[in-house]
ROMI-894382 format. One record per residue (C-alpha): residue number from 1; x, y, z; residue in three letters. Coordinates in steps of 0.5 Angstrom, whole numbers, plus 2048, in hexadecimal, padded with zeros to 3 digits. Example, Ala and Ser with C-alpha at 12.3 -4.5 7.8 and 13.67 -1.06 7.14 Angstrom:
2
{node 1; {819; 7F7; 810}; 'Ala'},
{node 2; {81B; 7FE; 80E}; 'Ser'},
END
This chain:
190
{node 1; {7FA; 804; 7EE}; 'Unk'},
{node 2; {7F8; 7FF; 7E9}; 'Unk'},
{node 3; {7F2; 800; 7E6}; 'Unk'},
{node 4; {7F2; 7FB; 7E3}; 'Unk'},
{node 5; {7F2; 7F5; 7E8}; 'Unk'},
{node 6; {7EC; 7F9; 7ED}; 'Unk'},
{node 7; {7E8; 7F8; 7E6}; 'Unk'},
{node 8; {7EA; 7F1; 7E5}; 'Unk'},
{node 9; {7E8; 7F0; 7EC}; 'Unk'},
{node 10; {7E2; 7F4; 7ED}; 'Unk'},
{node 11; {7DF; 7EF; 7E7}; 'Unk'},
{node 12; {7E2; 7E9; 7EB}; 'Unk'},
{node 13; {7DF; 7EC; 7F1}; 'Unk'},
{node 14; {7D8; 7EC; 7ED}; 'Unk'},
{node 15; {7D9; 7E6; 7EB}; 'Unk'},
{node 16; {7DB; 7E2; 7F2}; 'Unk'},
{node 17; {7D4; 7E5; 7F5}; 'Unk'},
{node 18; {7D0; 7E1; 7EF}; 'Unk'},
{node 19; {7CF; 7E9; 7EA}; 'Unk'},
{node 20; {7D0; 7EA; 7E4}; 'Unk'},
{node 21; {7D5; 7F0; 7E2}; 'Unk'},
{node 22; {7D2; 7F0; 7DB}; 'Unk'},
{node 23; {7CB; 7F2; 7DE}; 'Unk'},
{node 24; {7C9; 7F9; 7DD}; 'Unk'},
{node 25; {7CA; 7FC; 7E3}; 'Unk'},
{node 26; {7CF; 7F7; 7E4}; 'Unk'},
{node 27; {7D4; 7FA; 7DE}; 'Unk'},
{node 28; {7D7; 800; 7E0}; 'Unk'},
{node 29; {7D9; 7FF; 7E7}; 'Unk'},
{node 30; {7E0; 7FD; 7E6}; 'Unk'},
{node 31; {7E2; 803; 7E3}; 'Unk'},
{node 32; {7DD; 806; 7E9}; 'Unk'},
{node 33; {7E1; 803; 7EE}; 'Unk'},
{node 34; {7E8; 804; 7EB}; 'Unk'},
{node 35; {7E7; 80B; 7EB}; 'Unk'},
{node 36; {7E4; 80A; 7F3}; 'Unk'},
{node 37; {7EA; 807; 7F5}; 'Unk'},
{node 38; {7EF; 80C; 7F2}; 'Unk'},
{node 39; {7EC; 811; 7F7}; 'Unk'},
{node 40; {7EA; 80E; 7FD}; 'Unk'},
{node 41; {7F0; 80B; 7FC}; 'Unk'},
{node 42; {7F5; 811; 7FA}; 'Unk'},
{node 43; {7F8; 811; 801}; 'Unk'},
{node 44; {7FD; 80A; 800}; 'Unk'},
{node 45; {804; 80D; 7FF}; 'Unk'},
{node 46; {803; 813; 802}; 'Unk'},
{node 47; {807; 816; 808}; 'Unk'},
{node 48; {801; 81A; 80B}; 'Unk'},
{node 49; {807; 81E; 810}; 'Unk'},
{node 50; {809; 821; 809}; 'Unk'},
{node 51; {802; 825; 809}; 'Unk'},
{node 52; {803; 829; 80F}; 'Unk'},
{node 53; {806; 830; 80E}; 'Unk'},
{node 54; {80A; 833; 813}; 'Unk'},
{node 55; {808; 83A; 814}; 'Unk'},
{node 56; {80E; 83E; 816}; 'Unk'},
{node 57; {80E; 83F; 81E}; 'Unk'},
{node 58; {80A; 840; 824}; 'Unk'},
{node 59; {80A; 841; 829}; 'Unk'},
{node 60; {803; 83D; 82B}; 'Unk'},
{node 61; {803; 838; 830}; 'Unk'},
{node 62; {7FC; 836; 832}; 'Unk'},
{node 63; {7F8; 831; 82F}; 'Unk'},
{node 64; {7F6; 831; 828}; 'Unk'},
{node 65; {7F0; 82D; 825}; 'Unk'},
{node 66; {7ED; 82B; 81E}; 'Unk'},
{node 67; {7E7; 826; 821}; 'Unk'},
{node 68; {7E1; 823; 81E}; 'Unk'},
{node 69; {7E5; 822; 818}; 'Unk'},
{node 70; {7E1; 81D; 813}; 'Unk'},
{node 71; {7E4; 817; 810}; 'Unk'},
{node 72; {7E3; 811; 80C}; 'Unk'},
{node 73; {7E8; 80B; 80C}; 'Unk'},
{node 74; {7E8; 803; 80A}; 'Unk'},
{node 75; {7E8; 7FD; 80F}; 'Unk'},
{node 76; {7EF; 7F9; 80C}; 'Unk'},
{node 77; {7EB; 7F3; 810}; 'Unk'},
{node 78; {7E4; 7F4; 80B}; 'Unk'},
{node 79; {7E6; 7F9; 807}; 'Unk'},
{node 80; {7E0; 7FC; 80A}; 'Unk'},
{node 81; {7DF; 804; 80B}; 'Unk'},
{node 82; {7E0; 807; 812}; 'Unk'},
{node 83; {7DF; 80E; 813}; 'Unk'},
{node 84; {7DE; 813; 819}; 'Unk'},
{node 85; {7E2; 819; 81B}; 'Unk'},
{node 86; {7E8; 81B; 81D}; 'Unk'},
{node 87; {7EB; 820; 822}; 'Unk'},
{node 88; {7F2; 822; 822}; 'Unk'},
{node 89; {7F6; 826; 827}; 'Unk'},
{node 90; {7FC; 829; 828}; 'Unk'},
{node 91; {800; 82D; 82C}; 'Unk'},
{node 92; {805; 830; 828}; 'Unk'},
{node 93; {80D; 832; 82A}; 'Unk'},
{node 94; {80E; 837; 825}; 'Unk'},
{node 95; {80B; 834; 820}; 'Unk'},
{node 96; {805; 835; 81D}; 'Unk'},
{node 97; {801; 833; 817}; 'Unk'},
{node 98; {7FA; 835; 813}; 'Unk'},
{node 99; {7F4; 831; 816}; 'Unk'},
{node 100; {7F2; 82E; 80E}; 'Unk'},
{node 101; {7F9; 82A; 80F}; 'Unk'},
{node 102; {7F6; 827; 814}; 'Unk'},
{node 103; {7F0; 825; 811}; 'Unk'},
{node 104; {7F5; 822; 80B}; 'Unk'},
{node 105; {7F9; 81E; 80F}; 'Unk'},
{node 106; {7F2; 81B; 812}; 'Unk'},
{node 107; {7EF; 81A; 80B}; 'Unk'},
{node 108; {7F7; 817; 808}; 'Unk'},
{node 109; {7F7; 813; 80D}; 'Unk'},
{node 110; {7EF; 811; 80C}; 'Unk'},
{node 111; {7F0; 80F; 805}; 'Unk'},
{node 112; {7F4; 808; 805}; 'Unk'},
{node 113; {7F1; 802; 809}; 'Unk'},
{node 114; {7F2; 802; 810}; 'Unk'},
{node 115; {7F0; 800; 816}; 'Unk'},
{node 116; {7EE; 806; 81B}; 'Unk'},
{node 117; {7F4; 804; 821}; 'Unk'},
{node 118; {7F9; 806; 81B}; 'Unk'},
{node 119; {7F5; 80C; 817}; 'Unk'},
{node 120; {7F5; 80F; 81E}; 'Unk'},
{node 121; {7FD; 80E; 81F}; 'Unk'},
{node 122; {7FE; 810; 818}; 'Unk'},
{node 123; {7FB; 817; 819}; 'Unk'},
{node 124; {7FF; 819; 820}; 'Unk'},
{node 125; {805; 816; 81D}; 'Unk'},
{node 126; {804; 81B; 817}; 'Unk'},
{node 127; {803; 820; 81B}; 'Unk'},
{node 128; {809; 81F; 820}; 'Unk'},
{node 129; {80E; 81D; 81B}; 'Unk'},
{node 130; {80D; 824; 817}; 'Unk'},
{node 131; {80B; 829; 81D}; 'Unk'},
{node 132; {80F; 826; 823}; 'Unk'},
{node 133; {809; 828; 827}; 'Unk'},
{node 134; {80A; 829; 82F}; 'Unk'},
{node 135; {804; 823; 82F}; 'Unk'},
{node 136; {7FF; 820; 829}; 'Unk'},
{node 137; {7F9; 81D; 82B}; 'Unk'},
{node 138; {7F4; 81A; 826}; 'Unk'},
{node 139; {7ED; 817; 827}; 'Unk'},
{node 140; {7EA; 813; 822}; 'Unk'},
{node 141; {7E2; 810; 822}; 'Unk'},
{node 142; {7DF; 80D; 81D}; 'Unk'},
{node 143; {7D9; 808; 81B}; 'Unk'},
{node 144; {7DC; 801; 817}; 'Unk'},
{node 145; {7D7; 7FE; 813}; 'Unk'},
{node 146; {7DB; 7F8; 813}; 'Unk'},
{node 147; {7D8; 7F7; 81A}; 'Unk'},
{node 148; {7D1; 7FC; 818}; 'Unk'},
{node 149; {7CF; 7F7; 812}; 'Unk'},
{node 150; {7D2; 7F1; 813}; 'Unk'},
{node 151; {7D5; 7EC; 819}; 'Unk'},
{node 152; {7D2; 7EF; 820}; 'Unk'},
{node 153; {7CE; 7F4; 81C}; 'Unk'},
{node 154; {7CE; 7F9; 821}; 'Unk'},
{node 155; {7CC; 800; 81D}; 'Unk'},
{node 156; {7CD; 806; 821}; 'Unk'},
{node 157; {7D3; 803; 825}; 'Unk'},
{node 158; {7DA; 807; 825}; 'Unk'},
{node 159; {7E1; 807; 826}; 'Unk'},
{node 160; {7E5; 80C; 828}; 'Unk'},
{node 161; {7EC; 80B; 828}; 'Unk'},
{node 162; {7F2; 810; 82C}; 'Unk'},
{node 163; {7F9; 812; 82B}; 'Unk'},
{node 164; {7FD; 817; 82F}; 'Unk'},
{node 165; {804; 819; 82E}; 'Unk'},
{node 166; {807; 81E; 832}; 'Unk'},
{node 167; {805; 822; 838}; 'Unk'},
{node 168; {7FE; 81F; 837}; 'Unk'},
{node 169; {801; 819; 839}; 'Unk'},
{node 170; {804; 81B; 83F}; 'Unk'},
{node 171; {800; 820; 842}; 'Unk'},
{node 172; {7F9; 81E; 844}; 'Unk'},
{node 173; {7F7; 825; 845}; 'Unk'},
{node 174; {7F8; 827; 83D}; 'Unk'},
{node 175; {7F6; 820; 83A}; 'Unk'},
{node 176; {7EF; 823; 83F}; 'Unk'},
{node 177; {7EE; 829; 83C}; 'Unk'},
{node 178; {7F0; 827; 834}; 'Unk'},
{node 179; {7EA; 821; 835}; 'Unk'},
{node 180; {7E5; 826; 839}; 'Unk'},
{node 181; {7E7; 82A; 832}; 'Unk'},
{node 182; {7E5; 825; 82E}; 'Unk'},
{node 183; {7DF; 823; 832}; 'Unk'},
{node 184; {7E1; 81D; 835}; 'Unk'},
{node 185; {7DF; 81A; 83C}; 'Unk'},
{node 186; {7E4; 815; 83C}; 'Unk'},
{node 187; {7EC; 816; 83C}; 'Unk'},
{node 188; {7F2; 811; 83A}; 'Unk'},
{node 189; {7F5; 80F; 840}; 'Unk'},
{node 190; {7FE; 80E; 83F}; 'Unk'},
END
């Protein structure tokens, strides 16, 4: 990252919104906002299947669940956060990893711009690319302030979004169990 230019670019921002970057208060946000951007930023560039660990072989094959997995991510649209939780959900062929990878992948894959349609593929993507699971599925809901703060103001309102892989995909049963798991009501129709 370039710490120089989101400097000059907050101090233009002030500037374009009728502030002076000089005001007490006003002086150190750059460098705040630098240092913010490196952090919720860190996951640009990352490969977040290179994350998940194989631990060895198993011979479990029954759903496995991280759910109510928090995140925060930015809008590419508004750059304005969204944030929500996440529920990802496997059944392993073999193949399993430590629940904590998981929730890196989530975070990984949170901390570049986004829109929640791709952030939801992403993490399934990871976890596909690095278990081959007999099915993947991840849930994601979230509250976006750029519908809460600004254009249809809407606080409250929630997006969900689902990607299944595999076995939840084919068979409705599976997807059925995983999603009363999850607790969910609804389902995804193939």
């Amino acid at each position: 990252m370039d710490s120089e230019k989101i400097k000059q670019a907050v101090r233009l921002l002030l500037e374009g919104i009728g502030e002076n970057p000089e005001r007490p208060g006003l002086r150190e946000t750059p460098e705040r906002v630098s240092r913010m951007c490196e952090e919720i930023y860190s996951g640009i560039g990352a490969n977040p299947a290179e994350l998940i660990k194989v631990i060895g072989q198993h011979e479990h094959d029954e759903i496995i669940l991280v759910k109510d997995v928090p995140f925060y991510s930015m809008c590419e649209h508004h750059l304005l956060p969204f944030t929500g939780f996440c529920h990802v959900a496997y059944i392993p062929d073999k193949k399993i990893t430590g629940l904590s990878k998981l929730v890196r992948v989530v975070e990984t894959c949170a901390r570049r711009l986004q829109v929640q349609e791709r952030l939801t593929t992403e993490i399934a993507e990871a976890v596909n690319e690095r278990l081959n699971p007999k099915g993947v599925m991840v849930v994601m809901e979230a509250q976006h302030l750029c519908m809460t703060m600004r254009g249809v103001k809407k606080p409250g309102s929630r997006m969900t979004t689902s990607v299944v892989r595999g076995i939840f995909r084919t068979n409705a049963k599976t997807r059925a169990e995983a999603m009363a798991l999850i607790g969910h009501k609804g389902g995804y129709n193939a």
